[in-house]
N, C-alpha and C positions, 0 to 999 in steps of 0.2 A: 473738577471733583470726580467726575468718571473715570476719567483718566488716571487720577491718584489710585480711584477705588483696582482697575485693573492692573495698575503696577503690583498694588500690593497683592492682590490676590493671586498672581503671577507668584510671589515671591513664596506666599505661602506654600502654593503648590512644587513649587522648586525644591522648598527646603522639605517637603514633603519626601517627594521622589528619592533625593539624597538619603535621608532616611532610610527610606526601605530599601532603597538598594545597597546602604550600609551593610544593613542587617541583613540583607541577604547573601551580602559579601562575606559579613564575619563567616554563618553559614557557611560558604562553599568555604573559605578558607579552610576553616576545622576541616573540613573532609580532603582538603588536596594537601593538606600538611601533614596526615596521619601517616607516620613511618610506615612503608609497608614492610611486613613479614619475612624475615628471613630466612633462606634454607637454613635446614637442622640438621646436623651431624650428630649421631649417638656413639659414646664410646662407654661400654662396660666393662667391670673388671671387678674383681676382688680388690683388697685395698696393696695397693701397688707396693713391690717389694724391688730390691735393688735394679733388675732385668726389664720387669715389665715399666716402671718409671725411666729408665732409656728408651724401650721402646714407646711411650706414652710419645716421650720431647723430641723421637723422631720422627714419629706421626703427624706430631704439628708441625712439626719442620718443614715436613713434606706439601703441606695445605699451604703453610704461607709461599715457600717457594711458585706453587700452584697461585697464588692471587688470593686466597682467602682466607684472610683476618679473621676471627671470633669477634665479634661485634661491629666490625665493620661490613661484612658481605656473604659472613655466614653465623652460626651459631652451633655452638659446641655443649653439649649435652654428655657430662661423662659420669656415671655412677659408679660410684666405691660401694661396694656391699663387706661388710664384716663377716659374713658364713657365705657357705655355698647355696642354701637354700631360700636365701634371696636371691639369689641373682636369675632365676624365671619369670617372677614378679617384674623386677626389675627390668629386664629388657621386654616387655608388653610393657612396660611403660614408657621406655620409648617410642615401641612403635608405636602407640595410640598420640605422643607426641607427631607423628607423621616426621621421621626423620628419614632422610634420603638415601642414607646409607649407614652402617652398622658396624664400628671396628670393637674387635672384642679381644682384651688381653686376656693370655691363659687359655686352657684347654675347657676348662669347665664355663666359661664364659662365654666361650665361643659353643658349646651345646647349649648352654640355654638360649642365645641371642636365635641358634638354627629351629629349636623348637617353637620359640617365641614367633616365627615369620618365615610363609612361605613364598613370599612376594620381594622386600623389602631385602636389599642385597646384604650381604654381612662378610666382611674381610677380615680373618681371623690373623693372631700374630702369636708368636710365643706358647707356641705347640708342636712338640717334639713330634708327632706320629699322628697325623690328621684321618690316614688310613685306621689306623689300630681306635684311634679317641672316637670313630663312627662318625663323622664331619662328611667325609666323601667318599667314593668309592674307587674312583681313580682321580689322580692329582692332575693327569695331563688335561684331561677336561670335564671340569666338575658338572655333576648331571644334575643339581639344586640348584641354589642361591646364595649357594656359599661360595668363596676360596680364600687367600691368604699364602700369608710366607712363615714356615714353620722352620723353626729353632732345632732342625737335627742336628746332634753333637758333634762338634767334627773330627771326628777320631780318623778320618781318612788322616787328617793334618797330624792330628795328635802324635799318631804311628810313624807320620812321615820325618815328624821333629824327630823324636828317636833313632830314626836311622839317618837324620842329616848331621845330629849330634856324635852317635856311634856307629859310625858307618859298620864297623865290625860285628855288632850285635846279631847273633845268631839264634838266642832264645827268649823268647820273652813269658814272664809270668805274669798274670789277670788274676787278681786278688780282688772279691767283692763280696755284695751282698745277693745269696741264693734267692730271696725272696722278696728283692725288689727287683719290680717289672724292668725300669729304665736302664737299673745297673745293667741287667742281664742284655738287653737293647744294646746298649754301649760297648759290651764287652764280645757281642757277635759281633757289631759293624767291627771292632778294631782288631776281631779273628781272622775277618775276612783280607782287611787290608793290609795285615802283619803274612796272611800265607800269600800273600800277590807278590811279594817282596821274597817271597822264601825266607821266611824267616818263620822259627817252630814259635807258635802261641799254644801254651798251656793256660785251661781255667783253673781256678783254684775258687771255688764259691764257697761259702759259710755262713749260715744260720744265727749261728750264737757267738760271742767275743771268746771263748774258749777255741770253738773252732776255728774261727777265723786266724788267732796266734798260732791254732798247731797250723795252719796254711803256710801263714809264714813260715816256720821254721822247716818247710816240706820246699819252699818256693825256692827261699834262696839259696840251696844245692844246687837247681838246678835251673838257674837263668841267669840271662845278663845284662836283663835290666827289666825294673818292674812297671805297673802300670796299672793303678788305682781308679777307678769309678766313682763317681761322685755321691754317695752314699754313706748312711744315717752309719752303719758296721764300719767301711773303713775309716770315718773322721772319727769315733770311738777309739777304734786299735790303731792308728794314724802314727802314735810315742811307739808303743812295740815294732810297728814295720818300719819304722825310719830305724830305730836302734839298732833291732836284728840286720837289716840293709847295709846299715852304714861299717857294721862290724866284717862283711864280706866285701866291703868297697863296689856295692850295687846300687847303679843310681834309682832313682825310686821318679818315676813320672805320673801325673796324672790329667783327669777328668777337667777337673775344676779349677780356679782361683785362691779360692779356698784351701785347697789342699794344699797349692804351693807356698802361701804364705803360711801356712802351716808346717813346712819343712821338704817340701816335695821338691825337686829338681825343676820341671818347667811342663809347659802346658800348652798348649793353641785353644784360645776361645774364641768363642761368639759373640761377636758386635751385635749387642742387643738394638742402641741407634738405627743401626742402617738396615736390621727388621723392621724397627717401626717408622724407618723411612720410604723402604721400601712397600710396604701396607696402605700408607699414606696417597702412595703414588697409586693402586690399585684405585683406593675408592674413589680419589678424582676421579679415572678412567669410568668409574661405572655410575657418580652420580651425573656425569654429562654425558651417559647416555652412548657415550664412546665406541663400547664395546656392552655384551652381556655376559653373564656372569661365566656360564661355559664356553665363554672365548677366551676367559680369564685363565691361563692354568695355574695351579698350587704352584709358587715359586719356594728355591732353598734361599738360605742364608749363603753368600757370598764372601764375606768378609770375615776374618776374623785375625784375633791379633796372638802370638806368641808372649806369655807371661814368663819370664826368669828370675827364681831366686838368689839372689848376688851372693848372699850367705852362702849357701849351699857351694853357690858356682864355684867360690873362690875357696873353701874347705875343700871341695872335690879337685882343686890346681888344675880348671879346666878351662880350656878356650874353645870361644864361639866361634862360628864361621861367619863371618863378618856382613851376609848379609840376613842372621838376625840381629846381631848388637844393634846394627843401624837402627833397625824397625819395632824392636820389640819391648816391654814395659818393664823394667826390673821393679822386684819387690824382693823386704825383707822377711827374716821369718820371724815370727808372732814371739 
């Protein structure tokens, strides 16, 4: 009977222990199963328009190439603001998020994201003039927390298309708008690179769509080929300067994409992608610690691609030089 009584109480205390140390197990369990925390990537923007959504999908691009998934090994935090006067708010709210690094489409995005944190690194993209927007103060090596790859136009190419198309082109006229800052930007860098070539650049700037038609009618006496800015005046007067143009057999080149499927002859743009692959690749670099931020220098835009209007092309009975046709986008006109 003792011996029973010692089995059993044996048993009981057995199935005791089991017990608690179940419960104590479920415990540790929950704690060594809690997913832990993932780094955080902040990305803000205004709400994304054709440019900055390529640069957006080549931002990501550039992370996953890098090994880091959204939900798998990192986490991506991107805010669309509909004004500009959230977007201050809005990037303190990342950082209070404690995210590791900062990409900011647009120029005003990228100043708030720089006011928002002076710790917290922030890779700007799709900003034409990082000097001029107050971001940095020299690009080769930024003295903040900031850097990035900015979207200068590339009118070096733009200029260079025109004289790989007519090699003969001796005068060129710049037709824009007086009062917008970036016109005026674009149409110095393509002064510069038209007089490198020896080739004469006249401005012709205009205020109002009055003015701007008597430009035309002043421009094309005296050039031989024109060259539009991507601005709010010339897509308005856009029908009169192709008309008047087309009536002296001037080809008409411009700025934008826009313009060319609008009737413009042909253009070299900017691979918005491979800015925001390129940006991508920055903030890898700086949230591993890599490098810091003034190791970093402000990078250009690299790529870009030649746009031809086939319309146009073949109204004008003109041939390419064979190493754009290969390479380059035709489009028709609107």
């Amino acid at each position: 009977m003792k011996k029973f009584l010692a089995v059993l109480l044996s048993l009981i205390m057995s199935v005791s222990l089991f017990a608690c140390a179940a419960e104590s197990g479920d415990e540790i369990t929950e704690a060594t199963t809690t997913a832990p925390q993932l780094p955080k990537i902040g990305i803000i923007s205004l709400k994304l328009d054709e440019n900055t959504n390529k640069a957006y999908s080549g931002f990501t691009d550039a992370l996953k190439d890098s090994g880091y998934v959204n939900g798998e090994n990192v986490e991506l935090l991107h805010i669309e603001c509909d004004k500009e006067d959230e977007l201050v708010s809005s990037a303190e709210e990342l950082c209070n998020s404690e995210v590791k690094v900062i990409c900011a489409l647009g120029a005003e995005a990228s100043k708030a994201a720089k006011s928002a944190t002076t710790e917290i690194p922030v890779v700007f993209a799709c900003v034409n003039d990082p000097v001029a927007e107050g971001l940095v103060e020299f690009c080769e090596r930024p003295e903040a927390n900031i850097t990035g790859v900015c979207d200068y136009p590339p009118v070096f190419e733009q200029i260079e298309l025109v004289y790989t198309i007519y090699p003969d082109v001796e005068r060129i006229a710049c037709i824009y708008n007086g009062a917008d800052k970036d016109a005026i930007f674009s149409a110095n860098l393509a002064s510069g690179e038209a007089i490198a070539r020896d080739i004469k650049f006249t401005h012709y700037s205009a205020l109002t769509e009055n003015e701007y038609e008597y430009r035309v009618d002043k421009a094309i006496e005296k050039c031989d080929a024109i060259y539009l800015t991507d601005d709010a005046l010339s897509k308005a007067c856009l029908a009169y300067t192709l008309k008047h143009a087309k009536s002296k057999n001037i080809p008409v080149f411009a700025e934008s994409t826009e313009l060319v499927e609008g009737g413009c002859l042909a253009t070299c743009v900017t691979d918005y992608t491979h800015i925001g692959y390129s940006a991508g690749e920055l903030a890898v670099i700086l949230m591993r610690g890599l490098k810091t931020v003034s190791q970093v220098p402000v990078e250009y835009a690299t790529e870009c691609t030649v746009v031809v209007n086939s319309k146009v092309m073949k109204d004008m009975k003109l041939k390419l030089p064979e190493d754009i046709t290969e390479s380059c986008v035709f489009v028709n006109a609107k």
